[in-house]
C-alpha positions in Angstrom: 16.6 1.8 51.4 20.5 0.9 50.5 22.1 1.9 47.8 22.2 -1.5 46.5 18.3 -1.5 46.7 18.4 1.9 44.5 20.6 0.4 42.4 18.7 -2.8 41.3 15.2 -0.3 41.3 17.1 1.8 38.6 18.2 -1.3 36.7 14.6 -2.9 36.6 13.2 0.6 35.7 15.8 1.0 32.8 15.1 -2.7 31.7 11.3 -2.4 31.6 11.8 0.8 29.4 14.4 -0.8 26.7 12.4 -4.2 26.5 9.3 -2.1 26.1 11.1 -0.2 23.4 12.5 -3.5 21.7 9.0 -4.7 21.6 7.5 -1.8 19.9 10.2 -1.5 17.5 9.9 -5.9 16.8 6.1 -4.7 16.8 6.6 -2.0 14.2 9.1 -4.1 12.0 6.5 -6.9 11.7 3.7 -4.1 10.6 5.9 -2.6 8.1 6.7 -6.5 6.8 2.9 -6.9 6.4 2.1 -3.9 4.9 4.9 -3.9 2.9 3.6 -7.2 1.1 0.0 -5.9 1.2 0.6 -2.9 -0.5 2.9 -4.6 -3.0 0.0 -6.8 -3.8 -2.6 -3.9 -4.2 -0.2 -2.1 -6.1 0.0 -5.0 -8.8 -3.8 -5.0 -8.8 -4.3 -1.3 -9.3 -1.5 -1.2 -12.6 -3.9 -4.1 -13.9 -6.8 -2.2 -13.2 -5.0 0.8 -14.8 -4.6 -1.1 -18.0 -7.9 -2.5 -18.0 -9.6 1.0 -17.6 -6.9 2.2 -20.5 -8.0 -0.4 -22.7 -12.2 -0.5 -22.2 -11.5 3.4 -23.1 -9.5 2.5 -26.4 -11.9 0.2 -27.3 -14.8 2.9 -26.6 -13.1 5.4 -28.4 -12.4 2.9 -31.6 -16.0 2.1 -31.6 -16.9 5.6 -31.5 -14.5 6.9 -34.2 -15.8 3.7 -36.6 -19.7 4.7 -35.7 -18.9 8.6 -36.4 -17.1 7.5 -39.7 -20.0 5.2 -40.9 -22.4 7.8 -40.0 -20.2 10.5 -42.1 -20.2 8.0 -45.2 -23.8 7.5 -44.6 -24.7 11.1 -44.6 -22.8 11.6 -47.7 -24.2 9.3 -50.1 
């Protein structure tokens, strides 16, 4: 083997290794796009389904401080 033969097998060896790279890293920048959006997405859905759990408990807690105070009047009279 010449040293022109050595030459090219460490250029093709160093270009499979940086395109391979490039492609996980092209890859890993599309994932992290997608997930990016995705989680953005869930994490609008979990604040509304925050508020929604924040509010059913208001609501039960009203209805349960009006039933206790009609029950006191009740018991008083």
């Amino acid at each position: 083997m010449g040293p022109a033969m050595v030459g090219v097998l460490i250029a093709l060896a160093l270009g499979l290794a940086v395109g391979g790279a490039s492609e996980r890293a092209k890859r890993a920048r599309s994932d992290y796009r997608k997930t990016k959006t995705l989680v953005l997405g869930l994490r609008k859905v979990a604040w509304s389904e925050s508020i929604r759990g924040v509010r059913v408990t208001a609501i039960a807690g009203a209805l349960a401080l009006a039933l206790f105070l009609v029950m006191h009047t009740i018991g008083r009279s």
